[in-house]
C-alpha positions in Angstrom: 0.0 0.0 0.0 1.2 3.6 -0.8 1.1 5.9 2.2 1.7 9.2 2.1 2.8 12.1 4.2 2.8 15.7 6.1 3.2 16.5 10.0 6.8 17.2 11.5 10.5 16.6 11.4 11.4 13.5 12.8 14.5 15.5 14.4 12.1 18.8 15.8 8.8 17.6 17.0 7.3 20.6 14.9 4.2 20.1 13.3 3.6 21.2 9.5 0.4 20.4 8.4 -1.7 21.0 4.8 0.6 22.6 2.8 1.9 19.8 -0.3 3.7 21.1 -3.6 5.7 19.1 -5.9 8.6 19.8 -8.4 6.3 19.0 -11.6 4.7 21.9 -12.2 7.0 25.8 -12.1 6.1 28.0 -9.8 8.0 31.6 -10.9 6.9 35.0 -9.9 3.9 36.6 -11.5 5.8 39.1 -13.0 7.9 36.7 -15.3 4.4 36.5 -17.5 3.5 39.7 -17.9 4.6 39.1 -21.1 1.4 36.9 -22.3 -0.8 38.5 -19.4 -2.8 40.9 -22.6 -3.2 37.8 -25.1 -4.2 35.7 -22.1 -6.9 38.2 -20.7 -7.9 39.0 -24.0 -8.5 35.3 -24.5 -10.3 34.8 -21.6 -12.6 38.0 -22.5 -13.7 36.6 -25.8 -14.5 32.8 -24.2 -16.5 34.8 -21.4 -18.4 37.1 -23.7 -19.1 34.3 -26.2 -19.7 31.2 -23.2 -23.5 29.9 -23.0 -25.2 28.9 -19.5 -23.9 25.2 -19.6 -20.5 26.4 -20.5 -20.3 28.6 -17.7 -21.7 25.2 -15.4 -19.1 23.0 -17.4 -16.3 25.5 -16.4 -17.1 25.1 -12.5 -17.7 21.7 -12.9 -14.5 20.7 -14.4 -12.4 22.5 -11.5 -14.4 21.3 -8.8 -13.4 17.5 -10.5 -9.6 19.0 -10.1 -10.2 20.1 -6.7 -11.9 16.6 -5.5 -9.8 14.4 -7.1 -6.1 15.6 -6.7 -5.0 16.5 -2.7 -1.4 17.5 -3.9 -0.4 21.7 -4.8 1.3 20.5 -7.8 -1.2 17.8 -9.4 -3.7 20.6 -9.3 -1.8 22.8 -10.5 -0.9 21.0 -13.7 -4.3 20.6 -14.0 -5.9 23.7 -13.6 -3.0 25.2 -16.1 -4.5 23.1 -18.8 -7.9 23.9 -18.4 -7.2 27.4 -18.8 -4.7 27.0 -21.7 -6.7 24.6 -23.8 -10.8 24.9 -22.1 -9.9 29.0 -21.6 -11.7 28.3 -18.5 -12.2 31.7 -16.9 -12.1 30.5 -13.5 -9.6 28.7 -13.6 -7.3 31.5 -12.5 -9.1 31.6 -9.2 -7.7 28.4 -8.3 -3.9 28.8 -9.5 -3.3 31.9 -7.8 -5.0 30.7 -4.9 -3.1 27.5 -4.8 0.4 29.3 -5.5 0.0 31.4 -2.5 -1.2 29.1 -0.1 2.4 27.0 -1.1 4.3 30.1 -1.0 2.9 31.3 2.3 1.7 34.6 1.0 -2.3 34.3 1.7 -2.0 37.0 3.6 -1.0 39.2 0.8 -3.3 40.8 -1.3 -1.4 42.6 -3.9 0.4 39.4 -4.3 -2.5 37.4 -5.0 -4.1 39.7 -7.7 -0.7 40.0 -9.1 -0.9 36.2 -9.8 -4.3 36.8 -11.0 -3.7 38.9 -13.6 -0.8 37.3 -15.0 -3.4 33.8 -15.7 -4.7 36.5 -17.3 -8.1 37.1 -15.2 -10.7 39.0 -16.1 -12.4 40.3 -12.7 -16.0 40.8 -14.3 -16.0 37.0 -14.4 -17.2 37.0 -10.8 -20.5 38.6 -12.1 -21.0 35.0 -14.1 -19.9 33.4 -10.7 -22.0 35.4 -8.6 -25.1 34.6 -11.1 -24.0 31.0 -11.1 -24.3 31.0 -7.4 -27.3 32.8 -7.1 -28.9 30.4 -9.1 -28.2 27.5 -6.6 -24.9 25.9 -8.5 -23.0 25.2 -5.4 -19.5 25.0 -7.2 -19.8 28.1 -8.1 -20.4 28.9 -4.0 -17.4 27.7 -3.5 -15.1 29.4 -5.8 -16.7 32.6 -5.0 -15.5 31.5 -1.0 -12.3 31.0 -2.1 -11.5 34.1 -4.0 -12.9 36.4 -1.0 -11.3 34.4 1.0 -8.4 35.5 -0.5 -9.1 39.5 -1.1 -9.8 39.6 2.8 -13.7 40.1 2.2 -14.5 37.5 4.6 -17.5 38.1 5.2 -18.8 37.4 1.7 -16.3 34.3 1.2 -18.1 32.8 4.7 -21.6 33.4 3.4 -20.8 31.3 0.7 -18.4 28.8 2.2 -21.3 28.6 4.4 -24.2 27.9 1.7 -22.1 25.9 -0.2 -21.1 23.6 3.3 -24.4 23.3 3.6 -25.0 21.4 0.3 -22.3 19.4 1.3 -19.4 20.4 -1.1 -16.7 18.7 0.1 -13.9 21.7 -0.2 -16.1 24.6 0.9 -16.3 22.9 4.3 -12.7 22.6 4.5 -12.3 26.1 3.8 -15.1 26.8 5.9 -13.3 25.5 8.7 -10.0 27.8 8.5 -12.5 30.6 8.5 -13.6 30.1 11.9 -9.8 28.5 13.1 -8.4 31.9 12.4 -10.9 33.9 13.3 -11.5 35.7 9.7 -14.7 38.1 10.2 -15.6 35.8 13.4 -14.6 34.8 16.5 -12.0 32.5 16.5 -14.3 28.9 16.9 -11.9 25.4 17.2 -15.0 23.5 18.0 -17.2 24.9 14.9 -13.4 24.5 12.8 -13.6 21.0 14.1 -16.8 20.0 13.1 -16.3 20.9 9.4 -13.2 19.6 8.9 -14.2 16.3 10.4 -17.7 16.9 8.0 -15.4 17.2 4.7 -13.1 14.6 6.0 -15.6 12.1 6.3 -16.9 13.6 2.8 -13.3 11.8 1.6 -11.6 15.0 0.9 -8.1 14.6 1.7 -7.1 17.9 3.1 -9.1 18.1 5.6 -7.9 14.5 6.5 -4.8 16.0 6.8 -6.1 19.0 8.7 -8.2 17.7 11.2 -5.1 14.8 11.5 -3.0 18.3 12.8 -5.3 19.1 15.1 -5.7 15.8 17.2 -1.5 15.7 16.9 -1.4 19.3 18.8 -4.4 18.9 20.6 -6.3 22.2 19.4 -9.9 22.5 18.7 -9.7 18.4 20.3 -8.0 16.6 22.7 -4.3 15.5 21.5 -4.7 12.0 20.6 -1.9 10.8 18.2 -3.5 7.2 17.4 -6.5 9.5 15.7 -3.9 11.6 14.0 -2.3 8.4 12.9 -5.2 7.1 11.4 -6.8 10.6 9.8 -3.2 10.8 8.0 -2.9 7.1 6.8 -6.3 7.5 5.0 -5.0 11.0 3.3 -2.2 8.6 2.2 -4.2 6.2 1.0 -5.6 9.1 -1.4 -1.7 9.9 -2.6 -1.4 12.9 0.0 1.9 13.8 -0.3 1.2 15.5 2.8 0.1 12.5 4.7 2.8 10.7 4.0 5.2 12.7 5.1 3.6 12.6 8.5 3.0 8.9 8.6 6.5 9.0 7.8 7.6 11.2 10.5 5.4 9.3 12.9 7.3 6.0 11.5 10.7 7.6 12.3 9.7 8.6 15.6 7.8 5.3 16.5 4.7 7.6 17.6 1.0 7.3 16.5 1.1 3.6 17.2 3.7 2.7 14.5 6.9 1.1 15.4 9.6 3.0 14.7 11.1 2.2 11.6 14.3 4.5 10.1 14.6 2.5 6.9 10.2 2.9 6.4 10.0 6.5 7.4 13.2 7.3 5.1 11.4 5.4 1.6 8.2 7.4 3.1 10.3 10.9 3.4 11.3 9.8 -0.3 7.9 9.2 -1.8 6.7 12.4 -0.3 9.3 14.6 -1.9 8.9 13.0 -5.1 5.3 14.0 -4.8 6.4 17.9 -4.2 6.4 18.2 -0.1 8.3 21.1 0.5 9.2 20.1 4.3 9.9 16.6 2.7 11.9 17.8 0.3 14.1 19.4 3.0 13.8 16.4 5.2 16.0 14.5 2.5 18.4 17.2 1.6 19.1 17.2 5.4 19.7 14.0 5.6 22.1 13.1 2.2 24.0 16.5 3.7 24.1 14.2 7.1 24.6 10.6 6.2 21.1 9.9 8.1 19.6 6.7 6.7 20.9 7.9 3.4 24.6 7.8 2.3 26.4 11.6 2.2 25.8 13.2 -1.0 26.2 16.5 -0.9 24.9 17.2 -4.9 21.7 15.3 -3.6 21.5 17.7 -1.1 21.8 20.7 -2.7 18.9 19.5 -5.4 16.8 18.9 -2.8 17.5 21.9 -0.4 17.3 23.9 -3.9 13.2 22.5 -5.2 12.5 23.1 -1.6 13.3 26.4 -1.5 12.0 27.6 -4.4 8.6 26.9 -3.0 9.4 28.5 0.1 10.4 26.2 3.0 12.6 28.5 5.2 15.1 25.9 6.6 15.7 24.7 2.7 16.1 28.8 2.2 19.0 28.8 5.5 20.3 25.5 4.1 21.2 26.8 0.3 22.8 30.4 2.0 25.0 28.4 4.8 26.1 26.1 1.4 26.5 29.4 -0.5 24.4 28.7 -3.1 
């Protein structure tokens, strides 16, 4: 069976939780396509002006598909890249830039985030076709109307339609739902509420909020700290590909915690297949430990690769690593 992983270093019990990327798909900075950003927008103008009502519903449709079916960054990345290079999907924008800040840690950056948006080439009056999507009852349009105010800080409008979307039982708006009221975004800060919806879209069988709620019982926040139910909230992630689930079952191997025996050789092949899947902290896990000789032999080229992908999407002990090598 292929687990996968997503906690903490098995040298510092800290704990990273939902927050997979992988080395497949190039993350740069917006401004390296500003380029293409007129072509692209103008493209995306003529598809909207032109689109019928079941293209509009096909366009939501297919990225909810993307966001159900693939828990890793990169994976949906890929994917939503195409739909808007060959489908011009207008939406689809939404999604990349809100994905690429989340793995750069810089969702608390506004500017940033329309920057990104703009250079996929989005057209802002597309929210209008969401908005009447929405109103009209089409709960993936809900949601990616939550996640884009989530993102320009009008929180209040992202939870009212987290909130109606949750209540139809869409599996991501629940998730997001639930870092609404864990960091107190427009509300009172409410772990028990944040707990109820993860657990709600994790037994929906969405991975990240497997791998959320599987944080929460391994800190003990919003629930009592129980790593056996952290343990077993991460192995099913895994058993969906989460690359960040496997780095935590693999951290939990390497530390013989959440009732696994400890197992150096297991965790290290686990470490291994989460990099490969795009886990930043992963990623730096096994630069660390070619640089180190630990359960790997010394390879300091290895390293350097690794420490290197990591950083680029933003780890900052892969960021240290590459300045003490001087690179």
């Amino acid at each position: 069976m292929v687990i996968a992983s997503g906690a903490f270093d098995s040298n510092n019990d800290d704990y990273y939780e939902d927050t997979e990327s992988a080395g497949l798909y190039e993350i740069g900075e917006p401004i390296e396509q500003q380029a293409e950003e007129v072509d692209a927008q103008e493209d995306i103008e003529v598809a909207v002006n032109t689109a019928t009502d079941e293209q509009y519903i096909e366009w939501v449709d297919q990225l909810a598909i993307v966001d159900a079916q693939y828990p890793n960054d990169m994976e949906r990345l890929e994917k939503y890249q195409s739909l808007l290079d060959d489908n011009k999907n207008p939406f689809a924008p939404i999604l990349l830039a809100s994905t690429i800040v989340n793995v750069k840690n810089q969702s608390r950056d506004v500017d940033i985030f329309e920057e990104w948006l703009a250079s996929f080439g989005f057209d802002v009056s597309s929210i209008d076709s969401l908005e009447t999507l929405a109103n009209n009852q089409n709960v993936n349009a809900m949601f990616l109307l939550g996640v884009y105010y989530y993102q320009v800080q009008l929180y209040d409008q992202s939870r009212s339609w987290l909130e109606q979307a949750s209540n139809q039982e869409h599996a991501g708006a629940m998730n997001q739902l639930a870092w609404v009221y864990r960091e107190g975004l427009g509300v009172d800060t409410d772990l028990d509420y944040a707990v109820t919806w993860h657990r709600h879209s994790a037994e929906a069988n969405y991975p990240r909020a497997m791998t959320n709620l599987a944080y929460l019982y391994s800190i003990g926040e919003g629930v009592e700290k129980d790593l056996d139910t952290s343990a077993m909230w991460y192995k099913r992630a895994a058993e969906l590909n989460s690359a960040s689930a496997i780095y935590a079952i693999a951290t939990y191997s390497l530390n013989g915690t959440g009732g696994m025996q400890k197992d150096e050789q297991q965790g290290v092949s686990l470490l291994m297949e989460s990099a490969k899947l795009g886990h930043k902290r992963a990623m730096y896990a096994i630069g660390k430990r070619y640089e180190n000789g630990e359960g790997l032999e010394v390879n300091l080229e290895e390293a350097i690769d690794w420490y290197s992908e990591s950083a680029k999407l933003g780890e900052p002990d892969a960021i240290q690593a590459m300045n003490r090598l001087n690179y």
